[in-house]
SEMISE-53623 format. One record per residue (C-alpha): x, y, z; chain; residue number from 0; residue in one letter. Coordinates in pm, whole numbers, plus 32768, in hexadecimal, padded with zeros to 4 digits. Each point is the difference from the previous one (the first is absolute). Layout:
<lonus>
X,Y,Z,A,NUM,A
...
</lonus>
This chain:
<lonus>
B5C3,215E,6CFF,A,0,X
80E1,7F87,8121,A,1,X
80FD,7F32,7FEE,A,2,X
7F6A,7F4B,811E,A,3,X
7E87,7FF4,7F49,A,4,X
7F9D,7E78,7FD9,A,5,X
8027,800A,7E9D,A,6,X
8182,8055,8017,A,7,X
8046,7F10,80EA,A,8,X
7FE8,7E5F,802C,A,9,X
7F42,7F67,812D,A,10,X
815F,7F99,8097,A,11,X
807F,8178,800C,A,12,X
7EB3,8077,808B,A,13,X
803A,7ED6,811E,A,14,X
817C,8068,8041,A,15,X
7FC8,8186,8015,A,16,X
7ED9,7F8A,80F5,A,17,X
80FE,7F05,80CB,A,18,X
810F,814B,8005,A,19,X
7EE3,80CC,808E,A,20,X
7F9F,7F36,80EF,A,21,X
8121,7FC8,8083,A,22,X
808A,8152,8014,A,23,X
7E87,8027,80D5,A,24,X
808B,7EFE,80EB,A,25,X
8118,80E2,809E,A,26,X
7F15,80C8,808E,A,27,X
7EC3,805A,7F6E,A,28,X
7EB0,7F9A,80A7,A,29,X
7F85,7EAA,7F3E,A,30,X
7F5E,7FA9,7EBE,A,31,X
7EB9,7FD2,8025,A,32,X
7F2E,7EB9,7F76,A,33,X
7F2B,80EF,7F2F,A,34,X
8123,80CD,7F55,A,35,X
8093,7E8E,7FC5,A,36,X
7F0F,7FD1,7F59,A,37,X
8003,811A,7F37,A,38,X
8174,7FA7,7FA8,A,39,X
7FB5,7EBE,7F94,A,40,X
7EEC,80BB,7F19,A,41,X
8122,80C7,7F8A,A,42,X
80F1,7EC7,7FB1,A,43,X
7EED,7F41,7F44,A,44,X
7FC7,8136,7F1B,A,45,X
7EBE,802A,807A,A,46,X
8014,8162,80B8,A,47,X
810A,813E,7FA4,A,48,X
8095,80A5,8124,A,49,X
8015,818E,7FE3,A,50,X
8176,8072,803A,A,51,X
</lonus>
């Protein structure tokens, strides 16, 4: 299991690796969209894994 799965991590990490990430997108990378926000937000409520 990762040490980024949901169950080794709280909601607040989940929210600050997703804050990191999106702001590392910002220097460059072409924008988030609405439907992968949502997605993330799926992630952070411990609703929905993301693969590695």
């Amino acid at each position: 299991m990762s040490k980024y799965s949901i169950a080794n991590t709280t909601k607040e990490e989940r929210a600050e690796r997703l804050a990191q990430a999106e702001a590392i997108n910002s220097l460059g990378a072409k924008q988030v969209t609405p439907e992968d926000q949502v997605l993330f937000q799926r992630h952070i409520d411990g609703e929905l894994e993301i693969e590695e």
